[in-house]
C-alpha positions as CSV (number, residue, x, y, z in Angstrom):
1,X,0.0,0.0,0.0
2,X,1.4,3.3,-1.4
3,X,2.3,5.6,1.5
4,X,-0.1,9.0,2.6
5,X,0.6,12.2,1.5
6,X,0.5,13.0,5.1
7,X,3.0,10.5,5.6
8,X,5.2,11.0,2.6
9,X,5.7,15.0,4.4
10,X,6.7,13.9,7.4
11,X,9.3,11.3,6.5
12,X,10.7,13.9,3.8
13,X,10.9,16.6,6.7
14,X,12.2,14.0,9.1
15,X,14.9,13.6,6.4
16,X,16.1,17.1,6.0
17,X,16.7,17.9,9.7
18,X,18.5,14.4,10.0
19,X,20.5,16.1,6.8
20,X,20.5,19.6,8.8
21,X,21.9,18.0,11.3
22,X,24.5,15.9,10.1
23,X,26.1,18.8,8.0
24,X,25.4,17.4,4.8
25,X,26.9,19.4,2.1
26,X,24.6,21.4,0.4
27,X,21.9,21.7,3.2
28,X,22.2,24.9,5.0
29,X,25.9,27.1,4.5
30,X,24.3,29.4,7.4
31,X,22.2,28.3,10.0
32,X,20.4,30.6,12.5
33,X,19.3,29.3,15.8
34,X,16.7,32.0,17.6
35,X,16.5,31.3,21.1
36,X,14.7,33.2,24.6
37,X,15.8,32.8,27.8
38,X,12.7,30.4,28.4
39,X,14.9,27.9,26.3
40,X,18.3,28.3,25.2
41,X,19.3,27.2,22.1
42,X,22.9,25.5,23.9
43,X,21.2,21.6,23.5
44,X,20.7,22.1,20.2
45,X,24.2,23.8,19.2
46,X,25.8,20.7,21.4
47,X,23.8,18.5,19.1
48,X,25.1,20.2,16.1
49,X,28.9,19.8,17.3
50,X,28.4,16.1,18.5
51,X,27.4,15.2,15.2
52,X,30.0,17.1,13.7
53,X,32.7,15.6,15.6
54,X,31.3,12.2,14.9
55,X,31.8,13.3,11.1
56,X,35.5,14.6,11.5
57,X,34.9,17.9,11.1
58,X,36.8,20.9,12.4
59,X,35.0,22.9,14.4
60,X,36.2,26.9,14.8
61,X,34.5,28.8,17.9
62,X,34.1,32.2,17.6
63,X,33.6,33.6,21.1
64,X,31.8,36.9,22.1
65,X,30.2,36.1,25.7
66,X,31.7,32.9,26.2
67,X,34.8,32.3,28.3
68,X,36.7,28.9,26.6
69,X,36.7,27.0,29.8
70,X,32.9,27.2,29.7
71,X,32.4,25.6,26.2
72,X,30.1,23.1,26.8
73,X,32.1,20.7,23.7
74,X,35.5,20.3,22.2
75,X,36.7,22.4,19.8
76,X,39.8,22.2,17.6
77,X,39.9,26.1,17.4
78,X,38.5,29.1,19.8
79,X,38.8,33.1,18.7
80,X,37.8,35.3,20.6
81,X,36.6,38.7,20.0
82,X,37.4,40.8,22.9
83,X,39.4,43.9,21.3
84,X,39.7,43.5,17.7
85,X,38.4,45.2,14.6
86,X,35.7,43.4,12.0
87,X,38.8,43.2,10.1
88,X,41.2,41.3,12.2
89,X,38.8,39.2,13.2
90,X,37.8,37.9,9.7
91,X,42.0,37.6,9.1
92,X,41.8,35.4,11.9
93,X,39.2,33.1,11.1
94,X,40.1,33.0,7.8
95,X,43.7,31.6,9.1
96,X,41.9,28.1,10.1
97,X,39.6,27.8,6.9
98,X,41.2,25.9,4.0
99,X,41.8,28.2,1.1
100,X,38.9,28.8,-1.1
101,X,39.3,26.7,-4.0
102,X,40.5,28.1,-7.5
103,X,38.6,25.5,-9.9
104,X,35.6,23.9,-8.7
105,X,36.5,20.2,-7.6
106,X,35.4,17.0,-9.2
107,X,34.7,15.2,-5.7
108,X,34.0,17.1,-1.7
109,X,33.9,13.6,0.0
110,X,37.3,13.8,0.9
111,X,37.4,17.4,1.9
112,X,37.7,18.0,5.6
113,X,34.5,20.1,6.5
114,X,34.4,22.9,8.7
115,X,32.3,24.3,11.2
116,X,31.9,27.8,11.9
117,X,30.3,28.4,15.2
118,X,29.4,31.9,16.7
119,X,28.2,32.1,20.4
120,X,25.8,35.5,20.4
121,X,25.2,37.6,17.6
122,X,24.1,40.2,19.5
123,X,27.3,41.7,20.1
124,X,27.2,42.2,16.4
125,X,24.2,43.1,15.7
126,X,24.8,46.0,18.5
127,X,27.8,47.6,17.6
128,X,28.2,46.7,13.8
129,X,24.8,46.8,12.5
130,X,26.1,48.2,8.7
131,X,28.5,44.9,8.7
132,X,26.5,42.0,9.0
133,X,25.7,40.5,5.4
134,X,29.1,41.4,4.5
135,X,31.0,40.0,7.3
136,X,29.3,36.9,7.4
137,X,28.9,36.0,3.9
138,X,32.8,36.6,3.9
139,X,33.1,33.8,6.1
140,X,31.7,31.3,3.3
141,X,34.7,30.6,1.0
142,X,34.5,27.3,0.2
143,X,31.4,24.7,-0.2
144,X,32.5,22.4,2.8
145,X,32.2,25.4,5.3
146,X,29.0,25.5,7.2
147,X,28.4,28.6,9.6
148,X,26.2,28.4,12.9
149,X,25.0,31.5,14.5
150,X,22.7,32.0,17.8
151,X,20.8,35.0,18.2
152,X,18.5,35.9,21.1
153,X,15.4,37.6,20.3
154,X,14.5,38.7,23.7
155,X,17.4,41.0,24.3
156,X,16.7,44.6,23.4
157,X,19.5,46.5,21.7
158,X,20.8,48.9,22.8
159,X,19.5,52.3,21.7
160,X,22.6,54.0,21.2
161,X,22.6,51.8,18.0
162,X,22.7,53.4,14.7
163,X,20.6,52.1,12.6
164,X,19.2,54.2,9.6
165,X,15.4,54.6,8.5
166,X,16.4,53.0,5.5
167,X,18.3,50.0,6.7
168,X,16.0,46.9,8.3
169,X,16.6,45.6,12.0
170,X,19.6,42.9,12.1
171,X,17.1,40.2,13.1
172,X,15.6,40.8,9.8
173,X,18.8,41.0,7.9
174,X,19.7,37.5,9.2
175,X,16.4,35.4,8.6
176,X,17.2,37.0,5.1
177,X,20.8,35.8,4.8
178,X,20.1,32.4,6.4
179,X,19.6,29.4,4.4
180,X,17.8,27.5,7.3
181,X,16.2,29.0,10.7
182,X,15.9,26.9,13.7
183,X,13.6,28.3,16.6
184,X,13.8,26.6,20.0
185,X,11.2,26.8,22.6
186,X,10.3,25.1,25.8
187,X,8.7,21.7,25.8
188,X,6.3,22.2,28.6
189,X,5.2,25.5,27.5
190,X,4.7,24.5,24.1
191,X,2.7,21.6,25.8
192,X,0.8,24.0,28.1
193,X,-0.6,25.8,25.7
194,X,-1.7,22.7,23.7
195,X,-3.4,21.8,26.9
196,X,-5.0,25.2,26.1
197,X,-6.2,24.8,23.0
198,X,-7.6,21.5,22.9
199,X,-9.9,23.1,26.3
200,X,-10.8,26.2,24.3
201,X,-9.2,28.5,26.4
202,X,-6.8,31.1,26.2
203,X,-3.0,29.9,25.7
204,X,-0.7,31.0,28.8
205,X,2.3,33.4,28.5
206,X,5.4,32.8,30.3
207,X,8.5,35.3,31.1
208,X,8.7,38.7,29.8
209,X,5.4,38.3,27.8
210,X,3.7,38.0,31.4
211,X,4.5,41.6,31.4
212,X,4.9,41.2,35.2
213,X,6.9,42.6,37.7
214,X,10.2,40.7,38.4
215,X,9.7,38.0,36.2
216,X,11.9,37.2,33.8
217,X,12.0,33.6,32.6
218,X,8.6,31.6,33.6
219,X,7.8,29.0,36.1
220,X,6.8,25.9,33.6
221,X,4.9,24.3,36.4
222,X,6.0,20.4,35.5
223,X,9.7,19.2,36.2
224,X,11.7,19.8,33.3
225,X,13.5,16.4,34.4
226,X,10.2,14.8,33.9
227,X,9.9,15.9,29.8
228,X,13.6,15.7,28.3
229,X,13.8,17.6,25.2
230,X,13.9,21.0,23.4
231,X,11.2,21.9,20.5
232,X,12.7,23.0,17.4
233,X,10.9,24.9,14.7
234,X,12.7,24.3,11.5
235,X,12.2,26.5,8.8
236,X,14.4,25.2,5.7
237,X,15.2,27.7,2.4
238,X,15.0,25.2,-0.9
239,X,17.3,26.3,-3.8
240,X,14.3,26.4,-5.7
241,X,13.2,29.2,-3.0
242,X,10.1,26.8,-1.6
243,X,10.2,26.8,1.9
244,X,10.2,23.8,4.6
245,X,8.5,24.4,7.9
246,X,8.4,21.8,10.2
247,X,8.3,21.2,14.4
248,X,10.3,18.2,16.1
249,X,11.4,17.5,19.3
250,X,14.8,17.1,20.2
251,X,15.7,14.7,22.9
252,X,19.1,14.6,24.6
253,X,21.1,11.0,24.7
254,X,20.2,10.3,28.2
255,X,16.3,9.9,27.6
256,X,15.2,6.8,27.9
257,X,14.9,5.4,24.1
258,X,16.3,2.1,22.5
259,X,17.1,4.7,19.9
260,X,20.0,6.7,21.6
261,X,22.0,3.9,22.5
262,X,23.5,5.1,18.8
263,X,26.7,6.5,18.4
264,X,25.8,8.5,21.7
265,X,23.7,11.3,20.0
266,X,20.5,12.7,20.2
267,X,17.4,11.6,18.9
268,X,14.5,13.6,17.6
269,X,10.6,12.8,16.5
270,X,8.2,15.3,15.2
271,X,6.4,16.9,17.7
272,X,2.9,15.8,16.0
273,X,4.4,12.0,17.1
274,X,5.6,12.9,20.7
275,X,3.4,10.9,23.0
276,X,3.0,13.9,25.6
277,X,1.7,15.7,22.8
278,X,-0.8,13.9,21.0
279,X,-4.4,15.0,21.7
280,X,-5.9,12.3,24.6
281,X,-9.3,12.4,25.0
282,X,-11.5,12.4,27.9
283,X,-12.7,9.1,29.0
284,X,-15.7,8.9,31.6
285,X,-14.7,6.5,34.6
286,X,-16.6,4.3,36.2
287,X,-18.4,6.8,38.4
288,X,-19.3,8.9,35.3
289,X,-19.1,11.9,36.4
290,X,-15.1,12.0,36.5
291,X,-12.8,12.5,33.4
292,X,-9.3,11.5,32.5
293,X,-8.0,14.6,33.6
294,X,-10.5,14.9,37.2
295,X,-13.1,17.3,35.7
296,X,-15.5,16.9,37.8
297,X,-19.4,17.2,36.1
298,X,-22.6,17.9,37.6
299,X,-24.4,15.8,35.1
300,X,-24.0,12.2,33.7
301,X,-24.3,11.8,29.6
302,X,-24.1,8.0,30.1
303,X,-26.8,6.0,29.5
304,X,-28.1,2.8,31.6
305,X,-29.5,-0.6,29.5
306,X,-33.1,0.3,30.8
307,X,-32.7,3.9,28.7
308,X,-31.4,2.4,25.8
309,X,-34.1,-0.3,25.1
310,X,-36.3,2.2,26.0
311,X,-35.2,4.4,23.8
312,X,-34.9,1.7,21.0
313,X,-38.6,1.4,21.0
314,X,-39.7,4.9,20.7
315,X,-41.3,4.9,17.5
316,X,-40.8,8.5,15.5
317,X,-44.0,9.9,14.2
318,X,-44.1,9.4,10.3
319,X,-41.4,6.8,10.5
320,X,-43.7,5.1,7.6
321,X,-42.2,7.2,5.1
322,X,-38.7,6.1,5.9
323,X,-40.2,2.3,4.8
324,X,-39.9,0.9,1.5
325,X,-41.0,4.0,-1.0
326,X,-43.1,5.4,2.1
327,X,-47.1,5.5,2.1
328,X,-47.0,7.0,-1.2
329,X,-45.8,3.9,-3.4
330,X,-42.6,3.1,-4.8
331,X,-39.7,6.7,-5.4
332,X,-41.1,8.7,-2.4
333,X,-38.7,7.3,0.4
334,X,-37.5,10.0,2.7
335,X,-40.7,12.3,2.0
336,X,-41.7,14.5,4.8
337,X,-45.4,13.6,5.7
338,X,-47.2,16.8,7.4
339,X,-51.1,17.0,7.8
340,X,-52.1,20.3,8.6
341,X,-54.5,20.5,11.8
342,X,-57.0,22.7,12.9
343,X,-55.2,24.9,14.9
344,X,-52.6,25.3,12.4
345,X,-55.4,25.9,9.5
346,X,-56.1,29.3,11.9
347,X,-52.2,30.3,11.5
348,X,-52.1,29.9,7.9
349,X,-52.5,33.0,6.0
350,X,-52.8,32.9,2.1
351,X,-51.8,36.6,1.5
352,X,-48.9,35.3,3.1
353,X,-47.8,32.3,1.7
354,X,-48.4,34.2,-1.8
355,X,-45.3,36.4,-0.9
């Protein structure tokens, strides 16, 4: 039996972020991961460098807020930027790319990949706003090179930067510039307000969109311990400029699945197929006026075996014309039967039923 087209999508998106993840040449040269401080986007860059490691690949960290003791991976090279110019910075990085090629090779597969790796963009964004697309796409030399950038939307810049009428935010400038956009958010917030929605009510807000005093990252209300994994919103730019937009769920190593016995890494499922997400509906107990999830009711919709025979021999009024043809012979099954009455005779109005 031929697969669903429902089913055809989600293996063909499973296999893209498999490729996303695995650095395949040709996927994404620049990756943006857009985190919150209601979910850093650190498991999923430690994802991205496990795998890469796994692969061979040199991986070049480029530091602007993180101190190299505190780099949660190896790495075969760190730079950091404290003190030096847009300039010397891209001399430096440059130093531990291979050359860009002069001819285009017949064969990558024995080319040592690279990945680029930036910390916060921020800094950047903040104090070279002008120099983004250029400094970055200066980065990308060669096709084996493979750049991973985290920005966090919920920091403000600061308003001392310059940035002209004419000239768009940096956020906007980089979901332009990259090639593949991965948002991270919190599992049990994304699962609270699923909760939500399948209740009709109104989705919860957690951190600074609580617009409370003193809160700044959100009490999730379930152990975190309890629901492993970071949701992932991928959002994949196509050559051919069609976009793939797809949700999974990201589970580190140590969660208990047969599948991350493998190599040691990560495994992931779309979030449509993770069991504390799918929709699971009410079932009355025995009492039947409790519910799966203790909503209590102050009426019962069950019926007892008395009410259902009884309610098996009710007998509709003009149920004869649901028979065989009905009373008026053979072609007239279904037909309404309606005999006007007396009282209704003193309702009926001809002036009216003319209009």
């Amino acid at each position: 039996m031929a697969p669903s087209p429902l089913q055809q999508r989600r293996t063909h998106n499973t296999l893209l972020f498999q490729k996303l993840l695995n650095l395949r040449e040709g996927a994404s040269p620049f990756t943006l991961v857009l985190d919150t401080l209601e979910q850093s986007g650190g498991p999923l860059v430690r994802e991205f460098a496990r795998r890469a490691k796994i692969s061979k690949s040199k991986i070049v960290f480029i530091s602007f807020s993180t101190l190299k003791k505190k780099v949660p991976f190896d790495v075969d090279s760190f730079i950091s930027t404290r003190g030096k110019s847009l300039a010397t910075l891209r001399t430096e990085i440059l130093s531990h790319l291979p050359p860009p090629p002069t001819t285009a090779p017949a064969s990558t597969s024995n080319v040592a990949k690279h990945l680029l790796i930036i910390d916060d963009l921020r800094p950047l964004a903040s104090n070279h706003a002008h120099h983004i697309s250029p400094f970055l796409s200066s980065l990308l030399i060669a096709p084996q090179i493979s750049l991973l950038a985290t920005y966090h939307t919920d920091i403000t810049l600061p308003t001392a930067t310059a940035i002209s009428s004419y000239q768009p935010p940096p956020l906007t400038t980089l979901t332009y510039l990259a090639t593949a956009i991965l948002a991270v958010s919190s599992l049990p917030q994304v699962l609270a307000r699923k909760r939500a929605r399948d209740k009709s009510l109104q989705e919860p807000v957690f951190g600074l969109d609580e617009h409370r005093e003193g809160i700044i990252v959100g009490f999730n209300g379930e152990d975190n311990a309890g629901m492993p994994g970071v949701v992932v919103n991928m959002e994949l730019r196509r050559r051919s400029g069609r976009g793939v937009v797809e949700n999974f769920v990201l589970m580190p190593a140590s969660a208990p699945t047969s599948a991350s016995k493998l190599s040691g890494i990560s495994v992931f499922v779309l979030l449509e197929e993770h069991p504390l997400y799918a929709t699971v509906p009410i079932v009355a107990a025995p009492d039947g006026n409790r519910g799966e999830e203790g909503v209590e009711t102050t009426f019962n919709l069950n019926l007892t075996e008395k009410q259902k025979r009884d309610r098996e021999g009710v007998v509709l009024p003009y149920f004869d014309a649901q028979k065989d043809g009905g009373a008026a012979g053979p072609g007239e099954g279904g037909r309404i039967l309606y005999e006007m009455g007396a009282e209704d005779r003193e309702d009926f109005d001809d002036e009216e039923d003319e209009i």
